[in-house]
N, C-alpha and C positions, 0 to 999 in steps of 0.2 A: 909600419909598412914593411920595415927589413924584416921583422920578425915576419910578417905574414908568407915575406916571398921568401922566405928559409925554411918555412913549414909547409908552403908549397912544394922546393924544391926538393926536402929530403924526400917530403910521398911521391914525388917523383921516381927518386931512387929506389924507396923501397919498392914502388912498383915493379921497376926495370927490375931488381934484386929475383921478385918473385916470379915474375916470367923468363928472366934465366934460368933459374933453377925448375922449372914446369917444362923445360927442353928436357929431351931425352939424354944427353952429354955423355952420360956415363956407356951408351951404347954405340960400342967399335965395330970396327972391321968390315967386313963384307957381305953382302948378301946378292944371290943372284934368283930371280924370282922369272919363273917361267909364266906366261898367262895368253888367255884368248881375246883379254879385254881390248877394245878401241884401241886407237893408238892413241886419241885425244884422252881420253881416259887417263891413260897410261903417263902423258904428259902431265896431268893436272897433279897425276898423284906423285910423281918423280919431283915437281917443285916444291909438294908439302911435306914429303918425306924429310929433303933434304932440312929443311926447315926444324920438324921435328925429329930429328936425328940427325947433327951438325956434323957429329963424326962416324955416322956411320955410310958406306957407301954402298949404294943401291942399284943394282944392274938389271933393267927386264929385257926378256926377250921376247918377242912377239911370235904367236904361231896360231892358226887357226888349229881347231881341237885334232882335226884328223894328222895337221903335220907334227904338233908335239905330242902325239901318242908315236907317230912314228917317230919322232928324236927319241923320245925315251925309252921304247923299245931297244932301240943299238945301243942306250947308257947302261939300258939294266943287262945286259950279257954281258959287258963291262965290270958289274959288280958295284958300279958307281955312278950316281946322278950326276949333271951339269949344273941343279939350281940347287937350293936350299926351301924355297918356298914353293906353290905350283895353284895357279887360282885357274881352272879348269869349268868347262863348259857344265857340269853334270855330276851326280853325286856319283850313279853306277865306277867311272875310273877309278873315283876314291876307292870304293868300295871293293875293286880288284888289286891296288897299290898296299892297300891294308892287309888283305890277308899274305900279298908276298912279302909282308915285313920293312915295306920299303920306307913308313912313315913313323915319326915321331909321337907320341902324344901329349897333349897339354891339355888340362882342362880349365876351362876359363869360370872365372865365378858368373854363378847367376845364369846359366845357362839356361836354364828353361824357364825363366822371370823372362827374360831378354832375348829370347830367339822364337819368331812365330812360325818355322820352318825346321823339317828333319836336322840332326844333327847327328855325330858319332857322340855316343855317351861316354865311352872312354880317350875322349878328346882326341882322336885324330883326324877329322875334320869336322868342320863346320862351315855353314851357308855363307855367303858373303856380299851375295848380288845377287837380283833374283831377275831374270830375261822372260818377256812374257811373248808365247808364240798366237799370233792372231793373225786374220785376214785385212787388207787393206787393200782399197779402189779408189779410181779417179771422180770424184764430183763432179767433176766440171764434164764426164764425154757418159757417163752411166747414172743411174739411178739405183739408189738405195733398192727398192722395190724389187727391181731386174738384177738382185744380185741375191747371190749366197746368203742366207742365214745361218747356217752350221759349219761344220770342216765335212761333215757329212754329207750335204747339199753340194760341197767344194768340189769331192770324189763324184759322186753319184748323177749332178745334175749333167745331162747327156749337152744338155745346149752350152756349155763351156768345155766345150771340146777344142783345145787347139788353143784355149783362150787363157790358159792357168799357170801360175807357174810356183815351185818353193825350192828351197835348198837341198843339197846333196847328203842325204845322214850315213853317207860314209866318208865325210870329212869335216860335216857338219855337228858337234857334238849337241846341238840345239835342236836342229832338226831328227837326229838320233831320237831323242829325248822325247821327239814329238810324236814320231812316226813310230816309238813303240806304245805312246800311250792311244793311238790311235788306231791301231792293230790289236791291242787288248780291248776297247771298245767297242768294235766293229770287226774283229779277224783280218785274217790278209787279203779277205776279198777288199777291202778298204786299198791296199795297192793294186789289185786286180782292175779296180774304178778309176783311179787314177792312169795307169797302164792305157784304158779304154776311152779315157778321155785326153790323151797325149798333153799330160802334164808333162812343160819343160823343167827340165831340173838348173836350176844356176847361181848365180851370187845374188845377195840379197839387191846390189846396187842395180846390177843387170835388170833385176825383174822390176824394180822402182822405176828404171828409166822407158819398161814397155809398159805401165801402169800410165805414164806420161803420155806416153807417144800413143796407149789405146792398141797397143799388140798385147795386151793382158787386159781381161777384164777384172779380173781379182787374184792376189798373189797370198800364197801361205808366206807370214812375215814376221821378223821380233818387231814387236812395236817400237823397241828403242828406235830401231831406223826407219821407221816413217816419223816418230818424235825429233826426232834430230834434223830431218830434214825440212819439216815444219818450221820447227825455230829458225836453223841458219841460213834456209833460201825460203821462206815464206812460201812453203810448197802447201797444197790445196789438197794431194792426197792424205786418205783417209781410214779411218779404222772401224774396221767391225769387230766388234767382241762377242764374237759366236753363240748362237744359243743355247749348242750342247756344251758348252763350258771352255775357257783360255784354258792354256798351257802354261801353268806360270813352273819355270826352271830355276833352281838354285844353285848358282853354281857357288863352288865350295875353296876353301882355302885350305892348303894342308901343309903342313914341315916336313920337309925329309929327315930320316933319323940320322942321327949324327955322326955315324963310321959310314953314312952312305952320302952325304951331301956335299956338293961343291967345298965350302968355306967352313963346315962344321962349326956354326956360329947358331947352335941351339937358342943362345939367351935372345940374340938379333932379333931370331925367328918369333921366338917368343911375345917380344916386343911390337915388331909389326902386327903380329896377329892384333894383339890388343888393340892396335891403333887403328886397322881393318874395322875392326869389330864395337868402336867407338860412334860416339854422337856424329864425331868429325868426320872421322871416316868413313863413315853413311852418307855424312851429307856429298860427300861426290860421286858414292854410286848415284846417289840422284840424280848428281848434275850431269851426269853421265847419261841417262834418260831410263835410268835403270830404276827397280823398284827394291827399299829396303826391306832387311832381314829382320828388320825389331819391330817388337810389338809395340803399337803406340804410337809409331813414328811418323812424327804429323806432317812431312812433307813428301810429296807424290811426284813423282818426275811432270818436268811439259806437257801440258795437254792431255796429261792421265787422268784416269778415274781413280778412285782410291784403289790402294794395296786390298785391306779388308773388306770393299766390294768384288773384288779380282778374287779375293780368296773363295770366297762363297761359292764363285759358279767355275772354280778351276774343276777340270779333268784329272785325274787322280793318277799318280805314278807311282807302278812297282819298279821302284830302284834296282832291286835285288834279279828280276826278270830282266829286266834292262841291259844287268851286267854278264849274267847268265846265260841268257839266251841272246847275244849281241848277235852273234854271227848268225845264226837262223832268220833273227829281224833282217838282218843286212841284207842275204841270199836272197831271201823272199820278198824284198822289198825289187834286189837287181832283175828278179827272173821277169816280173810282173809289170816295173818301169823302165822305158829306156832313158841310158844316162848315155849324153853326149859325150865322147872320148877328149 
């Protein structure tokens, strides 16, 4: 019997042994990571981090995508970033940070095994979470039938006038995203429809709460926030997954290069990536209500449909028009909608 509870105990130890050394330990110092993510989000990941990175310390700052393009703008005439890392709404900024030199790159193994989603092939950024833009209405004061089909029907159909409502994409880097893939779809008469059907522009929460109250009949939405609010208050609104195809968004993780970052803690940076880019750290974009970057990956946020049903009937995004012609979408998007001051 001693011997047995001594052979118990030492595999005890060795266990402990080998889950000390499965922490990251050996990664110091600091890291400050700018992001658009949830704040719960952000929360969830701030306690696992610590977890697996004992000594490393981990700072985010929260900003919706329009105010940290505007922080970063006053960093970069500085010559100097404020974070080391940047998980950003949308590939297009990557893709503007990259050619001013302002990132790192690392390339991770396995990348096109492992990623069902664009990526920079010379590893300066890559997907991380993916936000899916869709329509969502009240069950309980409208009927499926008496609503939108399309984001086309959204614009175009005359008898939701007055009655609609989506985000702002010029502080919105989702709605960005969305509202140029649906101007390449449809042209800018597609804001001209919306224009004539007095789409409000506002926060997602705002537009969920006249979904409630029946001051919207149907709202341009990320689904994470109708998923979210499903779960945590057993809300009854609902989702349409469009017929002319979801908006699914990647939003991307990147490094700042290392003469240009807060804490020039490249290896950190390095480190987190991986851990983003992990089983693990998938599984809380999920929990997040968010949809994973990996092929394969067998769990779907709350109340979703699968990833690779989403991907089939996604609306297709030029990244590169996105980042190129931002201010022309923007202009024509203002001339054509009014946005509340």
């Amino acid at each position: 019997m001693k011997k047995w509870i001594a052979l118990v105990v030492c595999a005890m130890m060795l266990l402990g042994m080998v889950s000390a050394q499965a922490v990251n330990e050996e990664v110091t110092g600091k890291l400050v990571i700018y992001t658009s993510m949830y704040q719960f989000v952000i929360d969830m990941m701030t306690e696992a981090l610590k977890t697996e990175f004992p000594n490393l310390e981990v700072e985010f700052f929260y900003g919706g995508t329009g105010a940290l393009q505007q922080k970063l703008a006053g960093e970069i005439e500085t010559g100097k970033l404020g974070c080391d890392i940047m998980l950003v709404a949308e590939p297009a900024y990557s893709l503007e940070l990259k050619e001013g030199g302002w990132l790192h790159p690392y390339v991770i193994e396995n990348a096109q095994e492992l990623l069902r989603f664009p990526y920079d092939e010379e590893g300066y950024w890559y997907p991380v979470r993916v936000s899916n833009m869709v329509l969502a209405y009240n069950p309980e004061l409208f009927k499926p039938e008496d609503l939108p089909k399309s984001f086309e029907e959204f614009a175009f159909d005359e008898s939701l006038k007055g009655l609609i409502s989506m985000g702002n994409p010029l502080t919105s880097g989702t709605t960005m995203a969305s509202v140029a893939a649906l101007s390449d779809l449809y042209g800018y008469e597609y804001f001209e429809a919306l224009g004539k059907n007095n789409v409000m522009i506002e926060s997602g929460s705002v537009a969920l709460t006249k979904l409630e109250t029946g001051e919207c009949k149907v709202i341009m939405v990320l689904e994470e926030s109708v998923l979210k609010k499903r779960h945590d208050e057993g809300s009854k609104l609902s989702v349409i997954y469009p017929e002319d195809g979801v908006i699914l968004i990647p939003s991307t993780v990147m490094s700042v290069a290392a003469d240009r970052s807060a804490n020039m803690n490249i290896a950190a940076a390095e480190a987190v990536t991986d851990w983003l880019l992990s089983e693990v750290g998938q599984k809380y974009i999920v929990q997040g209500f968010m949809h994973s970057v990996f092929k394969g990956f067998a769990e779907n946020p709350f109340d979703s449909i699968s990833t690779d049903e989403l991907i089939e009937t996604t609306i297709e995004l030029d990244w590169v028009r996105t980042y190129t012609q931002r201010d022309e979408i923007q202009q024509a998007f203002q001339q054509a909608v009014t946005i509340a001051k």
